[in-house]
mmCIF file of the C-alpha atoms, coordinates in Angstrom:
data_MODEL
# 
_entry.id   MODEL 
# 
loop_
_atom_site.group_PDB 
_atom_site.id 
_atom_site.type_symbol 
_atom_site.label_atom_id 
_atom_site.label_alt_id 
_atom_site.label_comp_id 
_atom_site.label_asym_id 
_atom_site.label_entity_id 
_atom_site.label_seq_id 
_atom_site.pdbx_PDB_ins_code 
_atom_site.Cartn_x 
_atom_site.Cartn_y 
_atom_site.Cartn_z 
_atom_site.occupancy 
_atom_site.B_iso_or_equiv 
_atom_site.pdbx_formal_charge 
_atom_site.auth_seq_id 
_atom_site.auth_comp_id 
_atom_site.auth_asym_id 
_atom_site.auth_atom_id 
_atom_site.pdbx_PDB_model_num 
ATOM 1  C CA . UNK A 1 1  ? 99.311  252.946 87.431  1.00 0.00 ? 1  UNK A CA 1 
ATOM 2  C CA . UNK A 1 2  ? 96.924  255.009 89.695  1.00 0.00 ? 2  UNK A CA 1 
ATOM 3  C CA . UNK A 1 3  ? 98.035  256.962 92.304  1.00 0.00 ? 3  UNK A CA 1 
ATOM 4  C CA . UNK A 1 4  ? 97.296  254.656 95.109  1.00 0.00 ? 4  UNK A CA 1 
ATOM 5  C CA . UNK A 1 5  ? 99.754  252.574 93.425  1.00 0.00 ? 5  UNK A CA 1 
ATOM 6  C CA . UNK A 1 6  ? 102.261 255.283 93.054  1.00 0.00 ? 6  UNK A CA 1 
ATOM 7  C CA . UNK A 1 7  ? 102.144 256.064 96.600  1.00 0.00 ? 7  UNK A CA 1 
ATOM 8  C CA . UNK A 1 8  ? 102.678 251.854 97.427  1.00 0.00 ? 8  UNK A CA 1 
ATOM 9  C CA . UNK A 1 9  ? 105.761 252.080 94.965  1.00 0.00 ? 9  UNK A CA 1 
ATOM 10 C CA . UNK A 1 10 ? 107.022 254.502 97.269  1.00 0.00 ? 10 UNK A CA 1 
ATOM 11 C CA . UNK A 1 11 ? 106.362 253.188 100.491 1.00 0.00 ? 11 UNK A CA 1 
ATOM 12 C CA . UNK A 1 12 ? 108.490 249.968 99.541  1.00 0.00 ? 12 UNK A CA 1 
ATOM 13 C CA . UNK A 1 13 ? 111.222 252.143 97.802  1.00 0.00 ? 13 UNK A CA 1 
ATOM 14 C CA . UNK A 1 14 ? 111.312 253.680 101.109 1.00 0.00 ? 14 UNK A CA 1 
ATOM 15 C CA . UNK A 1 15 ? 111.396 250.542 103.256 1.00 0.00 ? 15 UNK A CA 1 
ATOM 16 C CA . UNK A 1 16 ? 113.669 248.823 100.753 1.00 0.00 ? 16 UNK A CA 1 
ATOM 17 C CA . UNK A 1 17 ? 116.186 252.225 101.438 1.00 0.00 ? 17 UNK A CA 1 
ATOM 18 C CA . UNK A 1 18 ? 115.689 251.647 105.247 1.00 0.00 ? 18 UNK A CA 1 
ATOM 19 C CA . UNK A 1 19 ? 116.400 247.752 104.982 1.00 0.00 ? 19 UNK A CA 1 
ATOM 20 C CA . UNK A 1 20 ? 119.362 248.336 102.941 1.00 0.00 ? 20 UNK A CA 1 
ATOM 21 C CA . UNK A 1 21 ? 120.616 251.055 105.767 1.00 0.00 ? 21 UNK A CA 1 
ATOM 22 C CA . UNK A 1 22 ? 120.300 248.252 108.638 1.00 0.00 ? 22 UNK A CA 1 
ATOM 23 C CA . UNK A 1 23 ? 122.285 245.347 106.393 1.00 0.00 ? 23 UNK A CA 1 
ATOM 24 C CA . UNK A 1 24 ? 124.882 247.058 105.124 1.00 0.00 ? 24 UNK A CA 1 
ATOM 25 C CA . UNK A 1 25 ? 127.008 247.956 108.108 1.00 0.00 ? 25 UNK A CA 1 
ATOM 26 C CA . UNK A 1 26 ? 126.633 244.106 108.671 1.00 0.00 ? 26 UNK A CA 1 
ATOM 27 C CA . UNK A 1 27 ? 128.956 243.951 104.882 1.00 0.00 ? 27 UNK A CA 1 
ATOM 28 C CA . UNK A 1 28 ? 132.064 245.124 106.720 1.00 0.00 ? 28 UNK A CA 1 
ATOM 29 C CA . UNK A 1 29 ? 131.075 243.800 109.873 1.00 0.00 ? 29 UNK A CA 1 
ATOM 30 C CA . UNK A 1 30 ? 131.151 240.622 108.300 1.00 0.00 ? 30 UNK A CA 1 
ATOM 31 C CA . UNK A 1 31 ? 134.194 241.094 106.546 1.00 0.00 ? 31 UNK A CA 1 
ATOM 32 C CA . UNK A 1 32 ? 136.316 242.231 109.541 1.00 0.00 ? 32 UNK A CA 1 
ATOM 33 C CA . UNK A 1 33 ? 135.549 239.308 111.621 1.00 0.00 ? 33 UNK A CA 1 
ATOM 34 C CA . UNK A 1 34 ? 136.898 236.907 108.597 1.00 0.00 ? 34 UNK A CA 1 
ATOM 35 C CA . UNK A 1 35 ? 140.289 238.803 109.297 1.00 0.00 ? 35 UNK A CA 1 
ATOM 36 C CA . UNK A 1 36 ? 140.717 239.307 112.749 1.00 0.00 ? 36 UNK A CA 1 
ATOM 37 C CA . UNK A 1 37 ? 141.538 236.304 115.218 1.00 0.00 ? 37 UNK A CA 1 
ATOM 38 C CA . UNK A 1 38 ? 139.893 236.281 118.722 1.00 0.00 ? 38 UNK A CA 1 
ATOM 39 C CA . UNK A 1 39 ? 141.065 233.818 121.198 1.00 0.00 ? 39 UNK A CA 1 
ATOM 40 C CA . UNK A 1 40 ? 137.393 232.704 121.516 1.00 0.00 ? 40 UNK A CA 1 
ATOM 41 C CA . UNK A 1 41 ? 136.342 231.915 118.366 1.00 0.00 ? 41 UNK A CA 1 
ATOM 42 C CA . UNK A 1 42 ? 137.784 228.777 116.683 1.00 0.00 ? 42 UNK A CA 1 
ATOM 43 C CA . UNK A 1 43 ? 139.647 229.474 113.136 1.00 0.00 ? 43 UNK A CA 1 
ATOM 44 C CA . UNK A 1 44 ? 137.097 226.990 111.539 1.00 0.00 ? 44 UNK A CA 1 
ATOM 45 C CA . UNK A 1 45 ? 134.242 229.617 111.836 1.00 0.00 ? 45 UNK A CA 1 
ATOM 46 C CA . UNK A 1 46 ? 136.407 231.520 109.417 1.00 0.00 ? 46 UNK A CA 1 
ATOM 47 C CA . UNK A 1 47 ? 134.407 229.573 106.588 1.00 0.00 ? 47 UNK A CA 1 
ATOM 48 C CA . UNK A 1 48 ? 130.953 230.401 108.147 1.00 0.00 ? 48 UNK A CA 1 
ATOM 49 C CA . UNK A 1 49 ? 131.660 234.403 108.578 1.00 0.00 ? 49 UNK A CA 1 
ATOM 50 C CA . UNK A 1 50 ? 133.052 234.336 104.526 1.00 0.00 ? 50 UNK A CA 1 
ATOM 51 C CA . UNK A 1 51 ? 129.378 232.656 104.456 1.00 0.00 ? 51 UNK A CA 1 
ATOM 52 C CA . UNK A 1 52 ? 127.868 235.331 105.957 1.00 0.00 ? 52 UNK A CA 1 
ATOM 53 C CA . UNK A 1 53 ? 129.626 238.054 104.294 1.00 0.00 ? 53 UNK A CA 1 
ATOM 54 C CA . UNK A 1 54 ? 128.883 236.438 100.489 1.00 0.00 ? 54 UNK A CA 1 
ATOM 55 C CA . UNK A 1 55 ? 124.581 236.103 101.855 1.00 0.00 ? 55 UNK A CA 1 
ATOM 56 C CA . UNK A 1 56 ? 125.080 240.116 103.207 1.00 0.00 ? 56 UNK A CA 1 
ATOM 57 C CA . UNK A 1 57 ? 126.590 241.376 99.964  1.00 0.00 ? 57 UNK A CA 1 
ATOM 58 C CA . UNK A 1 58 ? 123.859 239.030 98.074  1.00 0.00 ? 58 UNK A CA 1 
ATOM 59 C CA . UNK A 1 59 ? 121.298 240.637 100.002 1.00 0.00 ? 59 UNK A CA 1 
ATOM 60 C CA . UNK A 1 60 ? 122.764 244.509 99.588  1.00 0.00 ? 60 UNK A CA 1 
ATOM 61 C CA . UNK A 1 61 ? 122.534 243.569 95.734  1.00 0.00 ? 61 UNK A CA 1 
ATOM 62 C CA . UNK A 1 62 ? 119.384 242.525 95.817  1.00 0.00 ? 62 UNK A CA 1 
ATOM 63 C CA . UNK A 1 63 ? 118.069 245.082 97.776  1.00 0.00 ? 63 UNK A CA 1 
ATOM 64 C CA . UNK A 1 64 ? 120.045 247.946 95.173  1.00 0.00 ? 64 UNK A CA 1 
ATOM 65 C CA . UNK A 1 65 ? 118.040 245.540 92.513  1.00 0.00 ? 65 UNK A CA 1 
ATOM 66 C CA . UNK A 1 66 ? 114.491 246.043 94.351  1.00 0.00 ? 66 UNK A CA 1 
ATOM 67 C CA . UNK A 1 67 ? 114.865 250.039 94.911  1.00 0.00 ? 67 UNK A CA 1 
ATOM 68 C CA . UNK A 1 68 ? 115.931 250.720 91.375  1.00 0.00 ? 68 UNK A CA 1 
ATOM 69 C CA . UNK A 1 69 ? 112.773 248.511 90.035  1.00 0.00 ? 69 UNK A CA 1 
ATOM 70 C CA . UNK A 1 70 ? 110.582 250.242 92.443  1.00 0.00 ? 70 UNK A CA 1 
ATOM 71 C CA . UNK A 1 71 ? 112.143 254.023 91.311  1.00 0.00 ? 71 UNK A CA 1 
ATOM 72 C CA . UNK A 1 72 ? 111.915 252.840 87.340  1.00 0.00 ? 72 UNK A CA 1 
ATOM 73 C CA . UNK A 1 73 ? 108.321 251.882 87.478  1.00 0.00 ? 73 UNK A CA 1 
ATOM 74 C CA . UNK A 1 74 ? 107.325 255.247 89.680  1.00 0.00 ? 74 UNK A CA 1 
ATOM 75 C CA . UNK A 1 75 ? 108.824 256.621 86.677  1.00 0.00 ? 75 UNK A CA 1 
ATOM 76 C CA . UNK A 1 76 ? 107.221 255.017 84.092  1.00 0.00 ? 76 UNK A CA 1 
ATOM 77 C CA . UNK A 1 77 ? 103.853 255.924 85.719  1.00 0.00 ? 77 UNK A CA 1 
ATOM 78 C CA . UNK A 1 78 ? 104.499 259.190 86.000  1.00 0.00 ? 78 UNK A CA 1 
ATOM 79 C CA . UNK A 1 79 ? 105.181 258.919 82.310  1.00 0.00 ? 79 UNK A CA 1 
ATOM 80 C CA . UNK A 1 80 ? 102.359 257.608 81.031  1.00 0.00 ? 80 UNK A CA 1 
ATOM 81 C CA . UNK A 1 81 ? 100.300 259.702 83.463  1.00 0.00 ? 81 UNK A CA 1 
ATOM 82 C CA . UNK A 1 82 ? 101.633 262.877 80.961  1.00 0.00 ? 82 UNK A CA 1 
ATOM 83 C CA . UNK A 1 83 ? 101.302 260.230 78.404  1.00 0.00 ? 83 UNK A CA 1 
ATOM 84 C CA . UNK A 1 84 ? 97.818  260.683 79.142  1.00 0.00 ? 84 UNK A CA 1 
ATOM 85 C CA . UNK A 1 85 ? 97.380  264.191 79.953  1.00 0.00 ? 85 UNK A CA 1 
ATOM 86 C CA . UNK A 1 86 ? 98.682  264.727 76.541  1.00 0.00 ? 86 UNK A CA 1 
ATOM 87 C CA . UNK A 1 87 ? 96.567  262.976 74.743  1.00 0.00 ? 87 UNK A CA 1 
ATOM 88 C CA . UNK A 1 88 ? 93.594  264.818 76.191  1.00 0.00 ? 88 UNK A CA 1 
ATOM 89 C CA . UNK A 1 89 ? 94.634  267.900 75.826  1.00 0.00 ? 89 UNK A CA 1 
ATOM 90 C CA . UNK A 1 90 ? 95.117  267.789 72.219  1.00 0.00 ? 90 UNK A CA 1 
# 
């Protein structure tokens, strides 16, 4: 890894973090409306907000899935970057 790809790695670790910070209020926004009851909204949407709730919490995972890659290989560059170093220094 170079550092322009470094620098990539980060800008999607950071707009993976700012992703994750608009869907997950939408988690418990999601879950609430499965439990309360509003005189507008028929009972058999109940199935399509549990719907909605399962795809949110799917997509929060994912998302936790996508920053963690992202932050393990920054890591391993910067590894084998002093991988490297080492090697020519000796």
């Amino acid at each position: 890894l170079n550092e322009r790809d470094i620098q990539h790695l980060h800008g999607l670790r950071r707009d993976v973090l700012r992703l994750k910070r608009h869907v997950a209020p939408m988690v418990e926004i999601s879950q609430e409306l499965q439990k309360l009851s509003f005189p507008f909204i028929d009972k058999n949407m109940r199935p399509y907000f549990r719907d909605v709730q399962i795809h949110v919490t799917r997509q929060m995972e994912d998302l936790t899935t996508l920053r963690d890659i992202a932050s393990q290989t920054i890591e391993i560059g910067v590894l084998l970057e002093a991988s490297r170093q080492s090697v020519v220094q000796r």
